[in-house]
C-alpha positions as MATLAB code, in Angstrom:
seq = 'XXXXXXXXXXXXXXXXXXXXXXXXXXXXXXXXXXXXXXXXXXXXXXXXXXXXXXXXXXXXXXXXXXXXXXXXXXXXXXXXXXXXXXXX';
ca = [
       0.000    0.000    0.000;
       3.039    2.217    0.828;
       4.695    1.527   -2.604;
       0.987    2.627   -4.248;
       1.395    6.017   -2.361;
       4.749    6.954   -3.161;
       3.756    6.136   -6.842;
       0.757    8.603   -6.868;
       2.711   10.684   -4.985;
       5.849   10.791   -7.374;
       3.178   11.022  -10.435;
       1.742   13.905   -9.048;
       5.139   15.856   -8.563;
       6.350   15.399  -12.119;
       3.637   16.953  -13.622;
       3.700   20.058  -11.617;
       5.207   22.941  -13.617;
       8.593   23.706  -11.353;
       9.708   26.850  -13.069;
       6.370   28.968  -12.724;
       7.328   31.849  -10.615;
       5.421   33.381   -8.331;
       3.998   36.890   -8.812;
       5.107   39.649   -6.135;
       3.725   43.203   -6.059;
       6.850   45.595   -5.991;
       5.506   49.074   -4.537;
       7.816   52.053   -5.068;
       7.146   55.722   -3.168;
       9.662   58.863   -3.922;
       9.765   61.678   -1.910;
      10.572   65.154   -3.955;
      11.169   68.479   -3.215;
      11.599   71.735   -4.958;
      11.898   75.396   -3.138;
       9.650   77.827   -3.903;
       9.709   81.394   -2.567;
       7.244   82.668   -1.012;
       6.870   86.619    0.247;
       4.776   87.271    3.608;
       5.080   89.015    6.784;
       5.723   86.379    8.642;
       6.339   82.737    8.917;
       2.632   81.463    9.339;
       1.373   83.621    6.862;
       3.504   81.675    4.328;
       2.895   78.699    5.321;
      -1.193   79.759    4.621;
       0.227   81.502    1.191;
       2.065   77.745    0.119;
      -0.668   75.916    0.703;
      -2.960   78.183   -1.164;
      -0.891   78.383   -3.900;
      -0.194   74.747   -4.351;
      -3.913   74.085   -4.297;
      -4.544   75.926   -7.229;
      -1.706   74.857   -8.724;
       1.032   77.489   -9.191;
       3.610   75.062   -7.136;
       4.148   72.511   -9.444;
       7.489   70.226   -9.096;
       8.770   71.102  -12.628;
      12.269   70.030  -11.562;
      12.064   67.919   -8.831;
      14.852   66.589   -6.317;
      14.538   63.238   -5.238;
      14.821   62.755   -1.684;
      14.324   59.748   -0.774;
      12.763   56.278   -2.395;
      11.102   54.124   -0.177;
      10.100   49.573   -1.217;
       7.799   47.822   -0.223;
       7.487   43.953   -1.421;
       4.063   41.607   -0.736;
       3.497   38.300   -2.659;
       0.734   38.582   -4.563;
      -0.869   35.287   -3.451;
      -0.395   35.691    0.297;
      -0.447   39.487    1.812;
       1.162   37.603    4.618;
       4.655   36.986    3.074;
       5.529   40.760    2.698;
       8.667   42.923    3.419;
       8.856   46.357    5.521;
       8.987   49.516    3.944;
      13.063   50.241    3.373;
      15.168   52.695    1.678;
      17.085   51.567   -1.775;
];
């Protein structure tokens, strides 16, 4: 019965397809930055004048500095196997 087993068993493995790869989701964030001057009376008041401006859009990062790039790794078939966030 043991010998019957091992023979299904063995079957079984040599049709499996051994060189599929699994799928993994690669997530990549940057961080930019670009200065932008600003002229106000005081420090809160640009702060208020940034935002506003960004919002309708006259900050735009036309020339951007990369400041830092953050991964992030997850298998696609189990969120459980997944790496930390780290710097590359």
């Amino acid at each position: 019965m043991n010998t019957i087993f091992v023979l299904i068993v063995v079957n079984l493995l040599k049709d499996q397809d051994w060189s599929k790869k699994m799928k993994y989701i690669v997530t990549i964030e940057e961080t930019c930055s670009q200065d932008f001057v600003v002229e106000a009376d005081n420090i809160d008041e640009a702060k208020d004048i940034a935002i506003e401006r960004y919002d309708l859009g006259d900050f735009i990062l036309d020339d951007p500095c990369v400041t830092e790039k953050l991964m992030s790794v997850r298998n696609d078939s189990n969120e459980e196997e997944c790496t930390n966030w780290f710097e590359f």
